[in-house]
RODO-2510 file (C-alpha; in nm, 4 decimals, decimal comma):
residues 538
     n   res          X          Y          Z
     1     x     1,1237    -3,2768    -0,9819
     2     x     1,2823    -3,3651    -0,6567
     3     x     1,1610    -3,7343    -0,4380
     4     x     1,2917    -3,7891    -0,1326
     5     x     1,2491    -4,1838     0,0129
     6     x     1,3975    -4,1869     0,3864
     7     x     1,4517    -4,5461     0,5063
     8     x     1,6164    -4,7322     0,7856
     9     x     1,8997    -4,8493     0,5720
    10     x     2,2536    -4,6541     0,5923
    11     x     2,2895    -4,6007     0,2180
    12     x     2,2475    -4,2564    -0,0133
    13     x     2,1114    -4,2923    -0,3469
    14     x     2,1006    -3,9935    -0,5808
    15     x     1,8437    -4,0226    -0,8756
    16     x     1,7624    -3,7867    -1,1322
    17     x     1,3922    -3,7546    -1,1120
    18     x     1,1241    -3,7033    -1,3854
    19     x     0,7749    -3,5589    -1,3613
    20     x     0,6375    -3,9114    -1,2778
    21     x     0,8700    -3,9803    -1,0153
    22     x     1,2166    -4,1563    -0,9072
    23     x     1,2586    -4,5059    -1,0975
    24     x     1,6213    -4,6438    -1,0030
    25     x     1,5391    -4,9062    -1,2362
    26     x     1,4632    -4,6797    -1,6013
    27     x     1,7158    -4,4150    -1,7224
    28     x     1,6501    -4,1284    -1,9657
    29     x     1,8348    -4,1966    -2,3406
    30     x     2,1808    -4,3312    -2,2199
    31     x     2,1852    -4,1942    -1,8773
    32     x     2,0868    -4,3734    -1,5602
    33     x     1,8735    -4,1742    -1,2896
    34     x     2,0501    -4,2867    -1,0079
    35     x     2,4001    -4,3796    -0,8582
    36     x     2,4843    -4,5690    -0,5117
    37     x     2,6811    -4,3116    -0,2893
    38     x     2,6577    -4,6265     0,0229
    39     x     3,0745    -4,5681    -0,0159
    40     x     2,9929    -4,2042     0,0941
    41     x     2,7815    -4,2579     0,3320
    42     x     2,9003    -3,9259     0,5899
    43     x     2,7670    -3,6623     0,7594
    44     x     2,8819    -3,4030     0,4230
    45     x     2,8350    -3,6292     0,1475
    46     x     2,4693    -3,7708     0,2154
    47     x     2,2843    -3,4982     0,0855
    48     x     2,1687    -3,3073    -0,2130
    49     x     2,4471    -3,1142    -0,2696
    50     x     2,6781    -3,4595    -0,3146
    51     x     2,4139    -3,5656    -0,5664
    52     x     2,3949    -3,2302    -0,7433
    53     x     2,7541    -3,1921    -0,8189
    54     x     2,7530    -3,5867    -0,9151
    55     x     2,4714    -3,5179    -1,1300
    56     x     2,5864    -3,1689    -1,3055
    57     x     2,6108    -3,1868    -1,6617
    58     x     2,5067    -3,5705    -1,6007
    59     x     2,1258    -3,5438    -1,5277
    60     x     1,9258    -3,5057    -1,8834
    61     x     1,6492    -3,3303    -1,7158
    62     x     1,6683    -2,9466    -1,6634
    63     x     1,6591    -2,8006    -1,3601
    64     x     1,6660    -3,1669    -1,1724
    65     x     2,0239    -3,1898    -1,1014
    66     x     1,9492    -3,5077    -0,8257
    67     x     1,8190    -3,5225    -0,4603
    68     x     1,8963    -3,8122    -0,1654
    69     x     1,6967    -4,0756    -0,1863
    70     x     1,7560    -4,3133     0,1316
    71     x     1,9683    -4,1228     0,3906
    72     x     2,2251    -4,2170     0,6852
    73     x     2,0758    -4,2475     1,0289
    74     x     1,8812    -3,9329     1,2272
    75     x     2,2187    -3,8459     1,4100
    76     x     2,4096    -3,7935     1,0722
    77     x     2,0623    -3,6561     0,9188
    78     x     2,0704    -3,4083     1,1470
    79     x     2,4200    -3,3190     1,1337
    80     x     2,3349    -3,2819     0,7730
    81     x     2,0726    -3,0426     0,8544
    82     x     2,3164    -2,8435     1,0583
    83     x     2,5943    -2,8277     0,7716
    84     x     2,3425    -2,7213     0,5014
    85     x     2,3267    -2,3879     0,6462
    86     x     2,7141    -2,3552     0,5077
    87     x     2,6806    -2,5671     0,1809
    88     x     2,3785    -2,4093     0,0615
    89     x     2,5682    -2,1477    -0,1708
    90     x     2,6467    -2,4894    -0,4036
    91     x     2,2887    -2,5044    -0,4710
    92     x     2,1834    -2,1551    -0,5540
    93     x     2,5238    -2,1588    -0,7791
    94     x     2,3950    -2,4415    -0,9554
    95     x     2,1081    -2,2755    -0,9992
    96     x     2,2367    -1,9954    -1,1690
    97     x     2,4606    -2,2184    -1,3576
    98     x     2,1377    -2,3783    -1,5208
    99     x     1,9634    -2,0287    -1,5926
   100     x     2,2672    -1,9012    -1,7846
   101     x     2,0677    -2,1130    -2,0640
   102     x     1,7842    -1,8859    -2,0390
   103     x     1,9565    -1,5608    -2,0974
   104     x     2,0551    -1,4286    -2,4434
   105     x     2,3680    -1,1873    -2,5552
   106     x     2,0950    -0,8975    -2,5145
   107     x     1,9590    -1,0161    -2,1981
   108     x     2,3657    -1,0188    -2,0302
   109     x     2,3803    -0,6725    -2,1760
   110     x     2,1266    -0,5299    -2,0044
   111     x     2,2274    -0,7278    -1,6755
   112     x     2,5394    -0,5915    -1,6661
   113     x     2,4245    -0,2379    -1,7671
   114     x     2,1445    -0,2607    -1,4632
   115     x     2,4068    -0,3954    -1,2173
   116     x     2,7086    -0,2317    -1,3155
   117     x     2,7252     0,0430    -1,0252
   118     x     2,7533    -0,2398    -0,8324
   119     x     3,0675    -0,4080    -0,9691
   120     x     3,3508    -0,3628    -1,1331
   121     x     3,3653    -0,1365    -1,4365
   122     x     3,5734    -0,4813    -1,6060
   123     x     3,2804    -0,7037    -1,5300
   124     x     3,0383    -0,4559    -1,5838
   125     x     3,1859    -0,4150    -1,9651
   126     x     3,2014    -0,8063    -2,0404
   127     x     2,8407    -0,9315    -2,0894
   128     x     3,0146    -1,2884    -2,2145
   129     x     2,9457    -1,5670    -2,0565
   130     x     3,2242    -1,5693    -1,8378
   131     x     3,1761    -1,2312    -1,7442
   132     x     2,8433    -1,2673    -1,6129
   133     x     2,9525    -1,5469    -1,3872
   134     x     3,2574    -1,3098    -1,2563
   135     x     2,9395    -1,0735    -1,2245
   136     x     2,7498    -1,3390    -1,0094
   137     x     3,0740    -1,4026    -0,8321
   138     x     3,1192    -1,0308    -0,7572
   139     x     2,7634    -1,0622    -0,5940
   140     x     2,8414    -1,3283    -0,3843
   141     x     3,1442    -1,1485    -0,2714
   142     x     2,9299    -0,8615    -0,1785
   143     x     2,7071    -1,0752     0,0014
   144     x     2,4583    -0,9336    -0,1953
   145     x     2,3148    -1,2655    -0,2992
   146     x     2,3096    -1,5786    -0,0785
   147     x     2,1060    -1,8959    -0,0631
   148     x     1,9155    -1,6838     0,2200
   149     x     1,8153    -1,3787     0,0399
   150     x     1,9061    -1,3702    -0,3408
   151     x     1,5941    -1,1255    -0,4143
   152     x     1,7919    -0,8533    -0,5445
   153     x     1,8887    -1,0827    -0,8190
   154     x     1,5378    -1,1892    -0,8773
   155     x     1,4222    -0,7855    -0,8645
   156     x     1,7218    -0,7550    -1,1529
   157     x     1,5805    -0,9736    -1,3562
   158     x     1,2588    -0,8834    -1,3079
   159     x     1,3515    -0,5262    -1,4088
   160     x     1,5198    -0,6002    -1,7291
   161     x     1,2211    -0,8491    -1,7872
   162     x     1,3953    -1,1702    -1,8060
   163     x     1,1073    -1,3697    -1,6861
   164     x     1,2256    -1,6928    -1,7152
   165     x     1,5257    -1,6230    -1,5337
   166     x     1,3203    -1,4636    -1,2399
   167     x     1,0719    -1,7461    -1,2343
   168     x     1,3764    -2,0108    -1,2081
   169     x     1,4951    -1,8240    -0,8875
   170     x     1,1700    -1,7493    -0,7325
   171     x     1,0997    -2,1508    -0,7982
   172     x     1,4677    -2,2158    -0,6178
   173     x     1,3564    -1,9395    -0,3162
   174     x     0,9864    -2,1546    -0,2380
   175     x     1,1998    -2,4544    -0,1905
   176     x     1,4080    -2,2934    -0,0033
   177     x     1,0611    -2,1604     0,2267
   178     x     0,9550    -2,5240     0,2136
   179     x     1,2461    -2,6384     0,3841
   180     x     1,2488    -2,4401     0,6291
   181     x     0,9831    -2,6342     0,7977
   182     x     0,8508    -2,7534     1,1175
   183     x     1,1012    -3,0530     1,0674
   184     x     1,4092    -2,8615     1,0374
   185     x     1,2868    -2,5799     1,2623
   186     x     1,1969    -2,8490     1,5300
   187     x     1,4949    -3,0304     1,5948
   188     x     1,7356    -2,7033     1,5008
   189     x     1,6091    -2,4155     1,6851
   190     x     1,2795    -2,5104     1,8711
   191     x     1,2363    -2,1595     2,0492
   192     x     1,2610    -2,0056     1,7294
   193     x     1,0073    -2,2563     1,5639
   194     x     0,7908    -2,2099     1,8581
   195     x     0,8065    -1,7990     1,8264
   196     x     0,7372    -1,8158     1,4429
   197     x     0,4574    -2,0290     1,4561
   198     x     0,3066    -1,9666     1,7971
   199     x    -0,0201    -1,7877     1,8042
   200     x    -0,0965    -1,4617     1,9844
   201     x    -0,2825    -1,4886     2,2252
   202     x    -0,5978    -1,3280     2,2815
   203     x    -0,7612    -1,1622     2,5874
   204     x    -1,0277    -0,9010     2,7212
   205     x    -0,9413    -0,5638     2,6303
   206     x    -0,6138    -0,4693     2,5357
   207     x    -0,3403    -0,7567     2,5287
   208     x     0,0549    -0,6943     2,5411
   209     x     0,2310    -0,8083     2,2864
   210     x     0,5356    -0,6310     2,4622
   211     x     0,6897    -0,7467     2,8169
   212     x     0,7602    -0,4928     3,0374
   213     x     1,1541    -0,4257     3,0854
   214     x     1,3011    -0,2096     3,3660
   215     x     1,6745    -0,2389     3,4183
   216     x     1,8659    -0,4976     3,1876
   217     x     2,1937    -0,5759     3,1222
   218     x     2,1677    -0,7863     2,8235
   219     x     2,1579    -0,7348     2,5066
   220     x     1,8886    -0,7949     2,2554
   221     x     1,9341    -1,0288     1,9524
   222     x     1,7633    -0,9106     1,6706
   223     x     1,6250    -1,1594     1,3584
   224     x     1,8936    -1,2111     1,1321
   225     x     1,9091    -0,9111     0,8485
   226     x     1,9023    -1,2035     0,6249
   227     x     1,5574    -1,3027     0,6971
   228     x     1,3799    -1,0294     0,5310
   229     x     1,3378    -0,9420     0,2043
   230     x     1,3120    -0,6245    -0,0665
   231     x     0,9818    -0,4427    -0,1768
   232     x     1,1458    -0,1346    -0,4230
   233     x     1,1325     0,0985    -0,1219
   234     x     1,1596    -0,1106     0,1935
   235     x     1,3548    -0,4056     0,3207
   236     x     1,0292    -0,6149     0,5170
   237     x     1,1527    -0,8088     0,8189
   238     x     1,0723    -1,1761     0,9199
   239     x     0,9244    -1,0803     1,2494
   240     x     0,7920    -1,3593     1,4551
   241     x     0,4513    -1,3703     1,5916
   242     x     0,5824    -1,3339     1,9750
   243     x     0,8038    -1,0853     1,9125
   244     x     0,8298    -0,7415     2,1956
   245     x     1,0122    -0,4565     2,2100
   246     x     1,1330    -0,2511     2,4406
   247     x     0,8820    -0,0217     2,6228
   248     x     1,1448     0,2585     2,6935
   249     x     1,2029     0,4235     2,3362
   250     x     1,5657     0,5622     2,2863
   251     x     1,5279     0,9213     2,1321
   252     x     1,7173     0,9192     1,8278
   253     x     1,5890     1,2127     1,6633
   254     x     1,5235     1,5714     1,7902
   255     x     1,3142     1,6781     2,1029
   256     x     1,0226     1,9104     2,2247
   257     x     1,2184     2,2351     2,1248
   258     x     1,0438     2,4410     1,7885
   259     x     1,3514     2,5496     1,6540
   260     x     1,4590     2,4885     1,3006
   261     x     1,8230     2,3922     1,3799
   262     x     1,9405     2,0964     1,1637
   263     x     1,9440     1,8581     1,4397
   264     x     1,5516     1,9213     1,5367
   265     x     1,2304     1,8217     1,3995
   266     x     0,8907     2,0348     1,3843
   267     x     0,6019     1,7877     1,3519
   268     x     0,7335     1,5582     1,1594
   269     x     0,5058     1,2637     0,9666
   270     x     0,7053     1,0330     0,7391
   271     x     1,0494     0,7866     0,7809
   272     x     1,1888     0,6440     0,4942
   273     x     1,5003     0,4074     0,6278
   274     x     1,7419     0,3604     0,3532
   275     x     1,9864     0,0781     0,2700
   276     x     2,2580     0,2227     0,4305
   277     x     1,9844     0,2474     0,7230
   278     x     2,0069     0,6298     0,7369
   279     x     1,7029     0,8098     0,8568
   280     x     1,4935     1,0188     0,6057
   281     x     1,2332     1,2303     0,7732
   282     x     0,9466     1,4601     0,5914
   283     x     0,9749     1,7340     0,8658
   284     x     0,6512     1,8792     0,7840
   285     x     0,6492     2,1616     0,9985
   286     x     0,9886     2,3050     0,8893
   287     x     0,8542     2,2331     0,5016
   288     x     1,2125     2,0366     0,4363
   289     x     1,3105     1,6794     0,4043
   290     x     1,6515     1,5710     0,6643
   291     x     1,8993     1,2784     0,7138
   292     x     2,0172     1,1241     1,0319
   293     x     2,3210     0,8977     0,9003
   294     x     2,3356     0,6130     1,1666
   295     x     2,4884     0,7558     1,4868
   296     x     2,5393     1,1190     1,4016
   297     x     2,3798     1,3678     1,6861
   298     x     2,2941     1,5943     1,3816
   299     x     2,1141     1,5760     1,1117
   300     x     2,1427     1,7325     0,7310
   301     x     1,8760     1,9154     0,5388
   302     x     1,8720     1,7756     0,1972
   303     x     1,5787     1,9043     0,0323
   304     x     1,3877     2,2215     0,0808
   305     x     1,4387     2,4274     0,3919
   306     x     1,4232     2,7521     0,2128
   307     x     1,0598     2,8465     0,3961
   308     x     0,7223     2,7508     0,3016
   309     x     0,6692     2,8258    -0,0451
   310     x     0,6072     2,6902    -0,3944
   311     x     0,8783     2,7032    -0,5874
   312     x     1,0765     2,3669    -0,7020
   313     x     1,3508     2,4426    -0,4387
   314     x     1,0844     2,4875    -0,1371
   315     x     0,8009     2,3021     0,0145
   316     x     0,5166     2,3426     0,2139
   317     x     0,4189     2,0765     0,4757
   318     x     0,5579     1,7556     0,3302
   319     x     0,4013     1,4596     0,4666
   320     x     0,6093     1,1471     0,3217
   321     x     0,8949     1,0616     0,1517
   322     x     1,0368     0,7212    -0,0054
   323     x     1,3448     0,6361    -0,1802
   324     x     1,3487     0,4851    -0,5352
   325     x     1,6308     0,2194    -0,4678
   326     x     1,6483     0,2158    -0,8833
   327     x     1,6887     0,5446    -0,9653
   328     x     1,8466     0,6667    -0,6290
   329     x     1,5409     0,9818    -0,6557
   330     x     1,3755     1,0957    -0,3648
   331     x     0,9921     1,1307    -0,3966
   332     x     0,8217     1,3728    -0,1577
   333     x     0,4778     1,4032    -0,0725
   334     x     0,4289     1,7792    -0,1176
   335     x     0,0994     1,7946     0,0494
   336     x    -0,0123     2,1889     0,1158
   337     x     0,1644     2,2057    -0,2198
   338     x    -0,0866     1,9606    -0,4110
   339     x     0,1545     1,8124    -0,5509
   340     x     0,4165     1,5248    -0,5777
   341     x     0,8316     1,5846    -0,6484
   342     x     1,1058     1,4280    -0,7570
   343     x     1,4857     1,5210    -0,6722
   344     x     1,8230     1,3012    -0,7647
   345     x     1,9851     1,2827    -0,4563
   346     x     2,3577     1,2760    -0,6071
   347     x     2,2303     1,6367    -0,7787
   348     x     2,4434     1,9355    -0,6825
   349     x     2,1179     2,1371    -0,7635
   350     x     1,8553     2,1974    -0,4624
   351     x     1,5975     2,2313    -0,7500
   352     x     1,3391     1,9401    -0,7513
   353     x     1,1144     1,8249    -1,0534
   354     x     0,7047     1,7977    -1,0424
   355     x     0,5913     1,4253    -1,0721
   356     x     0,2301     1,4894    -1,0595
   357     x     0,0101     1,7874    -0,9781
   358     x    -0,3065     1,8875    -0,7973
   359     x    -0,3037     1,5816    -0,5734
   360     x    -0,3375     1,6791    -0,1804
   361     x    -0,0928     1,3661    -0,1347
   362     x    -0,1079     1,1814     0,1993
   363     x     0,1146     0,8988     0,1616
   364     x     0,3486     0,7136    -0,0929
   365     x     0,4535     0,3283    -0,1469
   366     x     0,6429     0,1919    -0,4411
   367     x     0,6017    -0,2136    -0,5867
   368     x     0,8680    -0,4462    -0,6757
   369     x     0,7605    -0,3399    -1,0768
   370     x     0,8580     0,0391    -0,9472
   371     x     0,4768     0,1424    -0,9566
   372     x     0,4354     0,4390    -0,7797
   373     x     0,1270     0,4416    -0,5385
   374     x    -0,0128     0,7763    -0,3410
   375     x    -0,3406     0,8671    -0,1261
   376     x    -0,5209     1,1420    -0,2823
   377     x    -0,6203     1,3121     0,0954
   378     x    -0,9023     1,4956    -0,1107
   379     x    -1,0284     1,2354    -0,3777
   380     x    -1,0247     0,9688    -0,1134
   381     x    -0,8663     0,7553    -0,3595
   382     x    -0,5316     0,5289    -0,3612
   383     x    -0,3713     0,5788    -0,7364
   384     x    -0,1279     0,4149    -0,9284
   385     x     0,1231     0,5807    -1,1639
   386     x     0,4414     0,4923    -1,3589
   387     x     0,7488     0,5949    -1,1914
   388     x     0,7346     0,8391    -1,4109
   389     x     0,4072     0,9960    -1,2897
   390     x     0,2205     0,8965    -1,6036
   391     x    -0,0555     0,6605    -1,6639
   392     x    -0,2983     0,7201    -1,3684
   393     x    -0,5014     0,4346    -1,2682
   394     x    -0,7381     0,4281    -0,9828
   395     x    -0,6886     0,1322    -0,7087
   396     x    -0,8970     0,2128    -0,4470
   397     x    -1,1754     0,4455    -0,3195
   398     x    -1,4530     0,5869    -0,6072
   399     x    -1,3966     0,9118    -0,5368
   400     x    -1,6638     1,0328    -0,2280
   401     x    -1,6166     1,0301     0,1305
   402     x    -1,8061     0,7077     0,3185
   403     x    -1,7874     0,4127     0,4986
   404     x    -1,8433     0,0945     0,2856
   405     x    -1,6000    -0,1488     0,1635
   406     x    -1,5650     0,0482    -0,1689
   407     x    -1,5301     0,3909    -0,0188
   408     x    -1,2408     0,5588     0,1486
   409     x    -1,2428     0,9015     0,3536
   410     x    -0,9292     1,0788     0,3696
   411     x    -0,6726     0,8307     0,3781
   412     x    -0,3384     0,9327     0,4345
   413     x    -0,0471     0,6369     0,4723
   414     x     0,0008     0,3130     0,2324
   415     x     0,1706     0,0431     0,2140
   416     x     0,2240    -0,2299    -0,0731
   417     x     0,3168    -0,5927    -0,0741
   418     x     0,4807    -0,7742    -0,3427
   419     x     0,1261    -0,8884    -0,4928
   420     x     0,0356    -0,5372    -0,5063
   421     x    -0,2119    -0,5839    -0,2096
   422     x    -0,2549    -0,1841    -0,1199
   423     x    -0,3051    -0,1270     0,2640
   424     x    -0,4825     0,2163     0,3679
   425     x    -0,4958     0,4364     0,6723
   426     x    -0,8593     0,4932     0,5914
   427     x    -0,7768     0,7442     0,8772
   428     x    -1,1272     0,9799     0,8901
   429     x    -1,2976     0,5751     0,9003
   430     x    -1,1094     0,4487     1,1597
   431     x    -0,9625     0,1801     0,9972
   432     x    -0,7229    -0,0096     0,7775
   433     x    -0,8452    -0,1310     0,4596
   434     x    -0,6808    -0,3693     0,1948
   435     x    -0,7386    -0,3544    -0,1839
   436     x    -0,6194    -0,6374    -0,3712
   437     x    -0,4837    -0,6017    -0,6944
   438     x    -0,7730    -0,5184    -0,9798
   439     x    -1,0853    -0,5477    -0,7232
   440     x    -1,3333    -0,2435    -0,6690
   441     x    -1,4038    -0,3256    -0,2700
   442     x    -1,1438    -0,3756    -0,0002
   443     x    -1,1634    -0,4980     0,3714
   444     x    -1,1022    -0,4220     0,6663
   445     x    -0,7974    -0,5442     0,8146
   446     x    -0,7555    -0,3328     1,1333
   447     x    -1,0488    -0,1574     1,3318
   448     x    -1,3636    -0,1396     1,2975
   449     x    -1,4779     0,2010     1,1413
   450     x    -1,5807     0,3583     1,5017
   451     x    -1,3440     0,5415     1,6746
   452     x    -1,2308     0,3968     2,0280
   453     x    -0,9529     0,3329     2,2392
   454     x    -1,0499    -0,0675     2,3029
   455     x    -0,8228    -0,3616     2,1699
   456     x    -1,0577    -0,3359     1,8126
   457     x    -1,0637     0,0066     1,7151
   458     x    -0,8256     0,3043     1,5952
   459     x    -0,8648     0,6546     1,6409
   460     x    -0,7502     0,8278     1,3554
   461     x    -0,5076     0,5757     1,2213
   462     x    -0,1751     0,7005     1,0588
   463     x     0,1321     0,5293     0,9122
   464     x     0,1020     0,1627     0,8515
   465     x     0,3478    -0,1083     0,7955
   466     x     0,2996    -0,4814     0,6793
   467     x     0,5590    -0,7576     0,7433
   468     x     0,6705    -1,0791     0,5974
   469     x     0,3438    -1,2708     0,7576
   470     x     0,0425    -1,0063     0,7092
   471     x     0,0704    -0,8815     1,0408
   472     x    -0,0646    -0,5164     0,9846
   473     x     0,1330    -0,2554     1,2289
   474     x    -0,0540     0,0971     1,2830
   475     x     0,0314     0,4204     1,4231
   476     x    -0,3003     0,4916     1,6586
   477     x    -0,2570     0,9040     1,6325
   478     x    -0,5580     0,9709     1,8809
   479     x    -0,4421     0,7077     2,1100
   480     x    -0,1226     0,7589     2,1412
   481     x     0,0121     0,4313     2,0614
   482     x     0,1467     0,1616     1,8160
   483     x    -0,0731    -0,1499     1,7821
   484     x    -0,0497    -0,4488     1,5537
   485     x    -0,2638    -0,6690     1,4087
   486     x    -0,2223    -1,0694     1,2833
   487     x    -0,3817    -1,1679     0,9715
   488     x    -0,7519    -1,2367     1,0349
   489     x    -0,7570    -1,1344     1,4130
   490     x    -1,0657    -0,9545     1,5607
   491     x    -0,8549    -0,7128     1,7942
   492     x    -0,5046    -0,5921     1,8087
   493     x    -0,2171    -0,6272     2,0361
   494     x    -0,0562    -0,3194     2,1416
   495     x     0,3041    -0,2866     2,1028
   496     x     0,4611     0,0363     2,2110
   497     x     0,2229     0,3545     2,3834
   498     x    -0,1294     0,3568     2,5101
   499     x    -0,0498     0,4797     2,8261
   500     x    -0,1860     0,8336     2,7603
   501     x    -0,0339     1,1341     2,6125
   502     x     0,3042     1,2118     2,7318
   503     x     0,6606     1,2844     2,6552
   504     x     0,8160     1,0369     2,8839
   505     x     1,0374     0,7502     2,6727
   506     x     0,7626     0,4822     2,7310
   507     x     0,4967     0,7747     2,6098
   508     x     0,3859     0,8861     2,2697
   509     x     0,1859     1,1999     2,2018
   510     x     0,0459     1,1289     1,8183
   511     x     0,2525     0,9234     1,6445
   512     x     0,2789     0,9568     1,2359
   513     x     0,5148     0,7639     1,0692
   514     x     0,6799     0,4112     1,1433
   515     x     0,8940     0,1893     0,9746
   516     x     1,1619    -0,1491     1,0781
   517     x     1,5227    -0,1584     1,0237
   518     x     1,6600    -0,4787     0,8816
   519     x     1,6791    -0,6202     1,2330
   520     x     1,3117    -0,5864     1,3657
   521     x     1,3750    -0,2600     1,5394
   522     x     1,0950    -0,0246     1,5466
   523     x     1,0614     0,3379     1,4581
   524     x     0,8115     0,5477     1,5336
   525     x     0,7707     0,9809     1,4551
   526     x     0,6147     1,0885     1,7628
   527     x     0,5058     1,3882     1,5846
   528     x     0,3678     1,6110     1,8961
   529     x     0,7320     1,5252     2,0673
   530     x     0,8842     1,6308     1,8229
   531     x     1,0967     1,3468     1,7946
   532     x     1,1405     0,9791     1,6530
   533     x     1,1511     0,6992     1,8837
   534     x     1,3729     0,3418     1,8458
   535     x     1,2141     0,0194     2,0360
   536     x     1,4528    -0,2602     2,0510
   537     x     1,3190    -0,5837     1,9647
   538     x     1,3745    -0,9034     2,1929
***
């Protein structure tokens, strides 16, 4: 346990802290719990990390490696605040330092093993001690880990089901969310603490949450790509609460033409955005999934394409499609099909493999565990399977078509947070529901079940997205536009649309799919367009 005493004298105290508290005065066996750094007393050295790398291998009490206890004045404190952003790397590597306790000669086997496309083949073969702290170095090389976002090393451990491991780092990570607080925030960056924790504001009808831009010169600055973090299939932005985007969308896919030319769409529904942030589209219409690498004009069919049919090399209306970051497969929702495949995409062979069958799929999502989630169009039902397909489970919906809190009707796109909260496109209700993990009735989280074109209802609601703080963001087929909607509010706010059915770039004519890049762009398939649309966040 960490205490922190500030007072208004000039010197630093370190103390190794027990469950009861800070006593300068006790130690623990034959080691005292705290040391006078007053000689110290700087702008770098009056702060935790000076007392951690005093205390390592000092401090008898795991995972307590020491904290400041009276600190130098507010200028040098906030110096201090400014310099932790570089020094905070010391921490998370003393972190790891402690958890190498936790981890057996089987448990650094399988680490290396899950890991080892991802470093070298002479780290990757040397599960010794030594080797998994090259292996940790390797990832901080990468930039894979930092004291920012180190939840691919959490989802690794998770994976191989080193628990304790995990729970040290998810234990280090809400610290690190505690500290970024209104104190820090405040005197750091207040118009970014003022845009995180700002509400929305609400208003008669249907409020903006997106500021008109004509002409404009400069450019926008995006939320750092660190400040987000990894579901299985999606990287989920911090996006704060007064966020806009650009009302123009830049065309970055396709057009109005019908062709079936590689760098054109047909309908299209789903976006999948992968980690190299290359597009992958369900092109429904053209029963084949395509790639836009970032910045190519044209696009690459690389799975079906071979007309509408039902063999394992074709498809027939595919409505979604995810990545499984894991096993690098792509799952595709192969809905006139009724049925669900599975296709490695480093395979030379076009031929795909049936995950489950007789399901008029609607939508897919995949947990942090790798559970696979889709909407059963004709069941009304959100299920849960293994990644492997197996071991159905029902998580939402009983089965028939209604309208109460345990009943879906024809819900088509989900979405799943990292406690397994399922959000629905209850699309034939006019509304987005929640199920929480292992509960029989949902809510409503957007709309209202009647179909409208007011601030508080959907029409036909499509493909859904959740960020970092709950806010719910829907593609509003009937009405043409993207709205969004904060945890708890009574209304939405649009962002992008709602100004009728068009093709014009500040137009959408029934939009399916959307989904955010690392940044806080938004992406939306503007299905009747033919297209998908990019809004630049500001």
């Amino acid at each position: 346990m960490f205490c922190v005493e500030l007072t208004s004298t000039t010197r630093c105290v370190c103390k190794c802290c027990t469950s009861s508290g800070c006593d300068a005065s006790t130690s623990v066996g034959s080691t005292n719990q705290s040391f006078d750094l007053s000689l110290l007393c700087n702008d770098v050295t009056c702060n935790r990390v000076s007392c951690s790398t005093n205390f390592l291998g000092n401090c008898p009490i795991v995972g307590a490696a020491g904290d400041v206890d009276s600190t130098c004045d507010a200028t040098k404190l906030t110096t201090f605040n400014m310099i932790m952003l570089t020094m905070d790397n010391v921490r998370l590597r003393a972190i790891i330092l402690n958890l190498q306790d936790r981890l057996s000669n089987d448990d650094r086997k399988r680490l290396h093993f899950y890991l080892g496309n991802d470093v070298p083949r002479r780290i990757r073969d040397d599960p010794t001690l030594g080797g998994t702290l090259n292996l940790m170095d390797s990832l901080f090389d990468q930039d894979k880990i930092n004291e920012e976002d180190f939840t691919y090393l959490i989802e690794a451990f998770d994976q191989i089901r080193c628990f304790d491991a995990a729970k040290l780092l998810k234990e280090h990570l809400n610290r690190n969310m505690l500290n970024q607080s209104a104190q820090s925030l405040s005197v750091i960056m207040p118009p970014l603490f003022e845009a995180l924790t700002a509400d929305q504001e609400e208003g008669d009808g249907i409020t903006f949450s997106s500021k008109e831009t004509t002409t404009s010169t400069s450019t926008p600055i995006p939320p750092s790509s660190k400040k987000s973090f990894l579901i299985n299939d999606k990287r989920i932005p911090h996006i704060p609460g007064k966020a806009y985007w650009q009302q123009n969308g830049i065309t970055i896919i396709g057009g109005r033409q019908k062709d079936n030319v590689t760098y054109r769409v047909y309908h299209p529904h789903g976006i999948f955005i992968d980690d190299d942030q290359n597009f992958i589209i369900a092109d429904r219409d053209n029963h084949r999934i395509v790639q836009w690498k970032q910045g190519d004009d044209e696009g690459q069919v690389v799975f079906g394409g071979r007309g509408n049919g039902t063999a394992l090399d074709q498809l027939s209306k595919p409505v979604d499609v995810l990545v499984d970051r894991i096993s690098n497969f792509l799952i595709i929702c192969d809905q006139s099909n009724r049925r669900v495949l599975r296709w490695f995409r480093n395979s030379s062979s076009k031929t795909g493999e049936i995950l489950i069958q007789n399901i008029r799929c609607g939508g897919l999502a995949i947990d942090h565990q790798r559970y696979l989630y889709v909407s059963d169009n004709k069941n009304h039902q959100v299920k849960r399977y293994d990644i492997d397909g197996t071991n159905e489970i029902v998580v939402a919906g009983n089965g028939n078509p209604g309208a109460g809190l345990h009943e879906l009707n024809s819900p088509t796109f989900i979405f799943v947070d990292r406690q397994q909260n399922v959000f629905i496109s209850d699309t034939e209700n006019h509304r987005v529901m929640q199920w929480k993990k292992e509960t029989r009735i949902g809510r409503q989280v957007a709309g209202n079940g009647t179909a409208g074109s007011l601030a508080r209802l959907l029409r036909y609601p499509d493909g859904i997205f959740v960020d970092s703080f709950n806010t719910v963001y829907v593609s509003d087929y009937q009405n043409d536009r993207v709205i969004r909607w904060k945890q708890g509010a009574a209304k939405g706010k649009l962002v992008v649309g709602g100004k009728g059915e068009g093709w014009q770039n500040d137009m959408l004519d029934g939009p399916r799919g959307l989904s955010f890049d690392r940044y806080g762009h938004l992406y939306v398939v503007d299905c009747n367009n033919n297209r998908v649309q990019k809004y630049l966040i500001q």
